[in-house]
N, C-alpha and C positions, 0 to 999 in steps of 0.2 A: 747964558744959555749954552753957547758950544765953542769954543775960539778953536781960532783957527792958527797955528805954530809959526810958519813958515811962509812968507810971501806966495809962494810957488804954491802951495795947498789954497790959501786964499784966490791964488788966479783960478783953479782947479775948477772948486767951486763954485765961483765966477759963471762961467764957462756955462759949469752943469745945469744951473740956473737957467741961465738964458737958452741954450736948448729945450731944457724942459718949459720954459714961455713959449717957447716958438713949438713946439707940439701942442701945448695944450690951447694956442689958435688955432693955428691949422684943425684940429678938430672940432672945432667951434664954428670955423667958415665949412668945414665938410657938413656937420649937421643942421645947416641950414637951409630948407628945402628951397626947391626952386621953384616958381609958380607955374601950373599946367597953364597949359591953354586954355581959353574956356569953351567947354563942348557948343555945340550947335543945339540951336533951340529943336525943340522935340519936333515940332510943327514941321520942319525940313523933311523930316523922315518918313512923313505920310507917304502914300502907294509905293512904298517900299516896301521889306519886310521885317517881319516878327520881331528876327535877331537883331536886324539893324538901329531897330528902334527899341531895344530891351539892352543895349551896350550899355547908354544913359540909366541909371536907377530913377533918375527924376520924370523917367517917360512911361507910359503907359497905349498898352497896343489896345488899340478895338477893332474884332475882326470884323464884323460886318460892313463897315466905313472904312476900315484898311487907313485907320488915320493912327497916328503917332502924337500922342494930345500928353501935355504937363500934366504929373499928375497933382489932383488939386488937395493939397498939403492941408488946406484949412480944414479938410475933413477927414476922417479916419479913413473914409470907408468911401469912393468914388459915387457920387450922385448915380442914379439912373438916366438922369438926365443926360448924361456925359455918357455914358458907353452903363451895360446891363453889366451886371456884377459876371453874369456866367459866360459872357464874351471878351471880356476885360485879361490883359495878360498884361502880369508884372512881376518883374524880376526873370522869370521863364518864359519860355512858351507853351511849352507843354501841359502846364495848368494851370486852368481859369481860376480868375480871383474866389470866385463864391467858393470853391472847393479847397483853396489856400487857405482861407477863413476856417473854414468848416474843421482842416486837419490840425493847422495851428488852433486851435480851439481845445479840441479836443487832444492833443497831446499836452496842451497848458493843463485840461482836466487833469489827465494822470500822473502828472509832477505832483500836481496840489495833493491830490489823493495818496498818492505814494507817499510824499514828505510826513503827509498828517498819519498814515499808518503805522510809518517809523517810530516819529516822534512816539504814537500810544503805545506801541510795542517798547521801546525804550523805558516809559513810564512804568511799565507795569512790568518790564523786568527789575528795574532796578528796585519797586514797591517789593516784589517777591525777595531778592538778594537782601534787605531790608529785615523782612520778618525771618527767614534762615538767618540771618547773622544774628540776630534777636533770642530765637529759641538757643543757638549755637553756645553764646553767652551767659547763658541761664543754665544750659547743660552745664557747663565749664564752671560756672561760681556752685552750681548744686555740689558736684565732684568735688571741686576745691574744699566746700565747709563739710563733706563727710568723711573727707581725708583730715583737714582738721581737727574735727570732732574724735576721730578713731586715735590720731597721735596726742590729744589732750587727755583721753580714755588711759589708752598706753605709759603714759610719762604718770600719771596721777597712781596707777599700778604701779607702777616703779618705785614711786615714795611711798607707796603704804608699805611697799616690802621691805626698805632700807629701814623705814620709821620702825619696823618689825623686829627686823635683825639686830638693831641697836637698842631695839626698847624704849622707845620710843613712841610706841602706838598710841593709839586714844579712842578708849572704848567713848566717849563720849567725847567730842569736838570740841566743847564749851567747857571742859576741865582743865582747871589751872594745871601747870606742869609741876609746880611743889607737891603737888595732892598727892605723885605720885612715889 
């Protein structure tokens, strides 16, 4: 692979080695997280307030009861039972769950909608680029075989004239050239 010459180059290396070991733990003990503590169950935080009890994402405020309740994970969408969807605050304060729902909703709508507009706009530009490249090609081979045509025209006038001036001609195509 690579030798090394000199004792002194081999200590070197040595060396470089092992500090590059010893950094590349040390970074290895730096990215290893350290464990939080674990928060306080939600339940603590009842006749408290809002904020206090929305620090936690696992919690869920109900204002009427002014309790601070787990939110319950096995459902999507918190019972009624549990607190009413439009008393319910999670994540914020400032807005009730039913209306969280309601804007997340309707902003998922207009991703979907937008995405799928593109996408038909994409389709139907490139079907159009499609048929202009199409006629484009057909102009181009048209031009190409009438310019053809005009220098096969051209070139064919050329030999009848040389065929001429030499004598050469031929009133008749299919006339042996002794005949003449």
């Amino acid at each position: 692979m690579f030798r090394l010459s000199t004792p002194s180059s081999s200590r070197r290396a040595l060396i470089c080695y092992c500090v590059l070991l010893v950094v590349i733990i040390n970074a290895a003990d730096a990215q290893t997280p350290t464990p939080s503590p674990a928060p306080a169950p939600c339940a603590l935080k009842s006749n408290r307030s809002c904020a206090e009890c929305l620090e936690d994402v696992a919690c869920l405020w109900c204002i009427p009861t002014k309790q601070c309740l787990d939110y319950p994970v096995r459902n999507i969408l918190p019972p009624s039972s549990v607190c009413p969807l439009s008393d319910a605050r999670w994540g914020v304060c400032w807005v009730d769950f039913q209306i969280l729902i309601i804007t997340m909703s309707v902003l998922a709508g207009i991703v979907i909608v937008a995405v799928l507009i593109c996408c038909f706009c994409c389709c139907k530009c490139e079907r159009k680029g499609n048929k202009k490249e199409d006629a484009q090609v057909a102009r181009q081979t048209r031009a190409r075989k009438s310019r053809q045509k005009a220098r096969s025209t051209e070139m064919q006038l050329r030999h009848d004239e040389i065929r001429q001036k030499y004598g050469m001609a031929k009133d008749n195509p299919y006339a042996r050239m002794d005949d003449r």
